[in-house]
C-alpha positions in Angstrom: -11.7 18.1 -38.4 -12.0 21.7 -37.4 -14.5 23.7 -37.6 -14.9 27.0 -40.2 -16.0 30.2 -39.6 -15.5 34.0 -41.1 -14.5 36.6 -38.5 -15.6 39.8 -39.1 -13.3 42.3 -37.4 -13.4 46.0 -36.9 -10.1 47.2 -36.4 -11.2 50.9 -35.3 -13.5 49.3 -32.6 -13.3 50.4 -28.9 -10.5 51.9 -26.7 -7.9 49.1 -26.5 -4.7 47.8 -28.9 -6.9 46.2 -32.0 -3.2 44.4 -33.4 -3.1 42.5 -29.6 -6.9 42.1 -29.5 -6.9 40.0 -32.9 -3.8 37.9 -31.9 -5.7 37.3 -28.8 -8.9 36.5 -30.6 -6.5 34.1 -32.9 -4.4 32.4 -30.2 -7.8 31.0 -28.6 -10.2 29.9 -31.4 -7.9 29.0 -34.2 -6.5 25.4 -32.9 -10.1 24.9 -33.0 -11.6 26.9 -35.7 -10.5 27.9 -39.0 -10.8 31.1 -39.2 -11.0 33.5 -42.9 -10.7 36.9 -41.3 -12.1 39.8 -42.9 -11.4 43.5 -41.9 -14.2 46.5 -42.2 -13.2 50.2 -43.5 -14.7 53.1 -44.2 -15.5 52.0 -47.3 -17.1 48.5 -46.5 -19.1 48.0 -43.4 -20.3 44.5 -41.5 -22.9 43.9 -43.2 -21.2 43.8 -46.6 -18.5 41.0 -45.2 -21.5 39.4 -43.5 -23.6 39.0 -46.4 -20.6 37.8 -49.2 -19.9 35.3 -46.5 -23.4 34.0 -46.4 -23.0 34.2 -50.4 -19.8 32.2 -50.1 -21.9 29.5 -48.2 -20.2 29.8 -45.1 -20.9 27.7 -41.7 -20.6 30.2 -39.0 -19.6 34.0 -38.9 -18.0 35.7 -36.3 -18.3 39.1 -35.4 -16.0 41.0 -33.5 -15.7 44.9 -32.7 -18.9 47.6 -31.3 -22.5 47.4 -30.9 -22.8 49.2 -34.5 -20.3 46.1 -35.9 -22.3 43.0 -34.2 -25.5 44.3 -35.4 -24.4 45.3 -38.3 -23.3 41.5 -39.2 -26.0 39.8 -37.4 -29.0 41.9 -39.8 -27.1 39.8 -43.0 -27.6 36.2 -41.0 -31.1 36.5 -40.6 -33.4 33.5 -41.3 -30.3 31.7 -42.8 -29.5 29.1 -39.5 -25.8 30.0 -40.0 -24.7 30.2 -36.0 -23.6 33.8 -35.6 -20.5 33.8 -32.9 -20.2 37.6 -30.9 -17.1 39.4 -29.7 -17.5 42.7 -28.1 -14.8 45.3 -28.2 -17.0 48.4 -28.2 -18.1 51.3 -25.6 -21.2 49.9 -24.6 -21.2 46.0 -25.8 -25.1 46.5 -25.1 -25.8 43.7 -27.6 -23.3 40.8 -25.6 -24.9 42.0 -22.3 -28.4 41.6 -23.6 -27.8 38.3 -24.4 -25.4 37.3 -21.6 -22.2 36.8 -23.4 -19.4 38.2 -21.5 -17.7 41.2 -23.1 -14.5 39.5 -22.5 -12.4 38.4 -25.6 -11.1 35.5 -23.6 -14.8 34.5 -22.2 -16.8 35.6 -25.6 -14.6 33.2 -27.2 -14.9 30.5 -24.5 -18.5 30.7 -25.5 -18.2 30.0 -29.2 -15.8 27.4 -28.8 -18.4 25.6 -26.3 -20.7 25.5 -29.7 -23.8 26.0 -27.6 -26.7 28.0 -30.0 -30.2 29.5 -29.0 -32.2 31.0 -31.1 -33.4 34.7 -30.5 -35.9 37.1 -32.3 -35.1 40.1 -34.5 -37.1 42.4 -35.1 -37.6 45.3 -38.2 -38.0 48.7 -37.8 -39.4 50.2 -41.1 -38.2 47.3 -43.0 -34.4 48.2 -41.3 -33.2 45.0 -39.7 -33.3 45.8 -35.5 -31.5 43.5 -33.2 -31.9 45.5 -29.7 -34.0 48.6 -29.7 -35.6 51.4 -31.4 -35.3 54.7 -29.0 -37.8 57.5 -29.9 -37.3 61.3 -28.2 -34.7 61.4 -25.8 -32.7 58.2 -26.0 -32.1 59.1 -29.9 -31.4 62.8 -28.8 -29.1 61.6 -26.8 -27.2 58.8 -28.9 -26.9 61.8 -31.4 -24.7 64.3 -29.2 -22.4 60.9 -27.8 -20.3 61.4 -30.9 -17.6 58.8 -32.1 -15.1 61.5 -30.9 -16.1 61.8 -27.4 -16.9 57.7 -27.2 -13.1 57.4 -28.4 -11.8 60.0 -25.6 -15.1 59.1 -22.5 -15.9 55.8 -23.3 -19.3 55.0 -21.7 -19.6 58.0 -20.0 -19.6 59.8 -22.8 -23.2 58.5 -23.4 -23.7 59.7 -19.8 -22.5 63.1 -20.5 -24.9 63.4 -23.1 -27.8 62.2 -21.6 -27.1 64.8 -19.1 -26.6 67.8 -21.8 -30.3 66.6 -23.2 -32.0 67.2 -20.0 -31.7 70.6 -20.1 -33.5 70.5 -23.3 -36.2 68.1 -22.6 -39.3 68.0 -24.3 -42.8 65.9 -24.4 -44.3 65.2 -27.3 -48.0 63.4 -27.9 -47.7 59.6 -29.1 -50.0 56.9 -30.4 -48.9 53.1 -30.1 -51.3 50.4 -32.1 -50.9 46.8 -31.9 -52.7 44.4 -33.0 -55.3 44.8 -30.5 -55.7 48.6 -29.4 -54.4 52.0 -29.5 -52.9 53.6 -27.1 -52.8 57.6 -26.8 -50.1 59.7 -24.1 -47.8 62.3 -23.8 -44.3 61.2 -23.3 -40.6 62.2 -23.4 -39.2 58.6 -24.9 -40.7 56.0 -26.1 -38.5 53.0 -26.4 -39.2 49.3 -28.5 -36.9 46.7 -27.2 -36.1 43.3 -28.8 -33.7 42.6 -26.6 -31.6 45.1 -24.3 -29.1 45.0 -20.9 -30.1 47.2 -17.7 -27.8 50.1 -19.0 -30.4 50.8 -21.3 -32.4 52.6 -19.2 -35.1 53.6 -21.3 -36.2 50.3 -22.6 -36.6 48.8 -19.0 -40.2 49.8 -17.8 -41.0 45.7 -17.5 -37.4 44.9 -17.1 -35.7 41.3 -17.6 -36.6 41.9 -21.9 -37.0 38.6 -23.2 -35.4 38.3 -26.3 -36.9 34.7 -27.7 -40.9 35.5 -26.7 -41.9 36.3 -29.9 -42.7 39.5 -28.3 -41.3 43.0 -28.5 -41.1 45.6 -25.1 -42.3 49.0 -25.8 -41.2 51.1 -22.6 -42.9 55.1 -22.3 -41.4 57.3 -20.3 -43.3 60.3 -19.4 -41.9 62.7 -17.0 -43.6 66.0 -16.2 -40.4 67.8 -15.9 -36.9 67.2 -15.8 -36.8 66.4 -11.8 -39.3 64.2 -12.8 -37.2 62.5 -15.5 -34.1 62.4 -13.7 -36.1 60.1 -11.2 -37.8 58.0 -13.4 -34.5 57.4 -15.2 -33.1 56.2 -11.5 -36.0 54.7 -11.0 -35.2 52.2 -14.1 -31.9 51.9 -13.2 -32.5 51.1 -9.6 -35.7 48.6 -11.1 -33.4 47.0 -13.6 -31.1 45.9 -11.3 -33.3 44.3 -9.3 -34.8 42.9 -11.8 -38.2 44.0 -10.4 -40.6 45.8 -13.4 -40.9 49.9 -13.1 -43.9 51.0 -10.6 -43.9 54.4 -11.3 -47.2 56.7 -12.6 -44.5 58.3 -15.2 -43.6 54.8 -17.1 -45.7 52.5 -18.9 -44.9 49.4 -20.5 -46.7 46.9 -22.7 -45.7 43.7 -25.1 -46.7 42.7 -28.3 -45.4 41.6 -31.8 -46.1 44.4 -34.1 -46.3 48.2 -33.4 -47.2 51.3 -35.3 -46.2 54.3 -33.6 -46.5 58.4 -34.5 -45.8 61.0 -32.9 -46.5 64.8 -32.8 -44.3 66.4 -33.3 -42.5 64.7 -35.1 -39.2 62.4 -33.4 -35.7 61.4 -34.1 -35.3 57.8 -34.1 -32.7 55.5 -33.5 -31.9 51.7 -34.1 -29.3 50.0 -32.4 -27.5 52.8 -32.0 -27.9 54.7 -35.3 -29.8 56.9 -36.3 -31.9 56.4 -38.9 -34.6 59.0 -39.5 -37.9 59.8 -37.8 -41.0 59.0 -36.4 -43.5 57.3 -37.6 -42.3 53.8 -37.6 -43.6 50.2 -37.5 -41.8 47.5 -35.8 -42.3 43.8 -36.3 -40.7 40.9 -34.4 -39.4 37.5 -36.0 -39.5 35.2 -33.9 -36.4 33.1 -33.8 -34.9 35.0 -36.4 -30.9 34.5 -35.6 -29.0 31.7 -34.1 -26.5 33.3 -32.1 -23.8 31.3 -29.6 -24.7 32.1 -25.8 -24.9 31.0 -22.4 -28.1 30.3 -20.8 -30.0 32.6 -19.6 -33.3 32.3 -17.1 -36.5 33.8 -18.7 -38.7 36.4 -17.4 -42.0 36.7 -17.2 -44.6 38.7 -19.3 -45.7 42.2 -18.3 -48.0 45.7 -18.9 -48.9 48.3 -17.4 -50.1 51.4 -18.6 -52.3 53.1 -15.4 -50.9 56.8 -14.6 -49.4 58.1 -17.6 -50.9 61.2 -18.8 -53.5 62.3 -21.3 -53.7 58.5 -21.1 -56.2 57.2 -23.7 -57.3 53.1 -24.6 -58.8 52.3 -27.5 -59.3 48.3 -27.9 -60.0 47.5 -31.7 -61.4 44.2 -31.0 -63.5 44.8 -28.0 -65.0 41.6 -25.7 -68.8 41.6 -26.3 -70.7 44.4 -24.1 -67.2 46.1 -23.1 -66.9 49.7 -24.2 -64.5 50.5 -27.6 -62.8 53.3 -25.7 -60.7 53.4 -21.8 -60.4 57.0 -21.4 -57.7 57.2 -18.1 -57.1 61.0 -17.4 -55.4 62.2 -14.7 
């Protein structure tokens, strides 16, 4: 008996042919899977299809098309065990790297078909469902000037271009991070929270190798003194990244933890997953094991802070061990 599934398809996704891509998509998992196929528009996004096919009691859903599409799909399967299959067809497939599933339509479906699941965490972002990252400052400035017109015409390197036309307007900004167990106080130019994210995304890699079933969300700050300086922090996390090796510069701190309350001053754009979706402050919470999502096995990383040599850098522990001071004042 074959299996069932509803695939979720965005027919405006990426650069290539979508007719050939869904023929392609059918040819490979339909002698095995049964497939009810359901089409977004402008008028009704992923997460609509998503949820009426959790509704409709459904046992696994497909996704297939952009970053925006997969995590747009994946916030409705939350916490309901239906196994949540991924097929990438968008500019930066960020969320099939993350996890390792190939962006491929021939491998991404080799990897449903295999049936292997693992569960991985979610995370929300001022109650708004967040399956990679939350970029605060730069990264969000940037995601808002790589329109969908330029993706469509640059592809990736429209994101590049962007990045570069936000230097020249590059700005700190003072930020306070609280967990469950201190405050931290800096100056930075992005501040990125990271459930799970691939190396392209530079911003979120100051510990690099996210984990993304820890329980535990990455907060990465990047805090350049000027844009020379930001230009080689951000190669800096590249270059790290890729090496896997954490970020050992005094500009970029990174710490872990499950829940985050961060402000700002001024205040910042913010963006989820690649949206944007308002402004600073925000609160960010991790569920552990919140999706069950087909992918290949992937080695796990270890745990990671630092903090020493960012500026105006302040440490306030709010549970103190007994005769340690409240307050780790670190000023360069």
């Amino acid at each position: 008996m074959n299996r069932s599934a509803c695939l979720i398809f965005n027919p405006v996704a990426g650069q290539g042919n979508p007719e050939q891509e869904l023929l392609e998509i059918r040819s490979l998992l339909e002698p095995t899977i049964d497939l009810d196929i359901h089409f977004t528009t402008e008028e009704i996004d992923a997460d609509q299809l998503a949820e009426a096919a959790v509704q409709r009691g459904v046992d696994e859903i497909i996704a297939s098309g952009g970053d925006g599409t997969l995590s747009a799909a994946a916030t409705a399967v939350i916490n309901t065990n239906i196994p949540f299959g991924i097929i990438s067809r968008g500019t930066a497939n960020a969320f099939a790297t993350a996890l390792g599933i190939p962006d491929t339509i021939e491998a991404a479906c080799q990897t449903i078909l295999q049936g292997v699941t693992r569960d991985i965490d979610v995370a929300y972002c001022n109650d708004r469902p967040l399956i990679l990252l939350a970029g605060i400052g730069f990264e969000a400035e940037t995601v808002e000037k790589a329109n969908r017109e330029a993706k469509n015409r640059f592809g990736i390197i429209a994101y590049i271009l962007a990045g570069i036309q936000q230097l020249r307007e590059l700005q700190s900004f003072d930020v306070e991070i609280e967990t469950d167990e201190k405050i931290i106080k800096t100056t930075a130019a992005a501040v990125t929270v990271a459930n799970a994210a691939p190396p392209t995304s530079v911003l979120a890699q100051g510990p690099a190798g996210i984990i993304y079933n820890d329980g535990l969300l990455d907060v990465t700050i990047v805090a350049p003194v000027n844009k020379a300086g930001a230009i080689a922090a951000t190669y800096h996390l590249f270059q790290s990244a890729s090496a896997g090796n954490a970020a050992e510069r005094d500009d970029i701190g990174y710490l872990r933890a499950k829940h985050f309350k961060i402000t700002t001053d001024p205040v910042q754009k913010v963006v989820v997953d690649g949206e944007l979706v308002g402004t600073t402050p925000i609160e960010v919470k991790c569920v552990p094991a919140g999706l069950k999502v087909f992918v290949p096995t992937v080695e796990e990383a270890e745990l990671a802070e630092k903090l020493e040599g960012l500026p105006n850098l302040v440490i306030e522990l709010k549970h103190p061990p007994e005769g340690e001071a409240e307050t780790v004042e670190l000023k360069e």
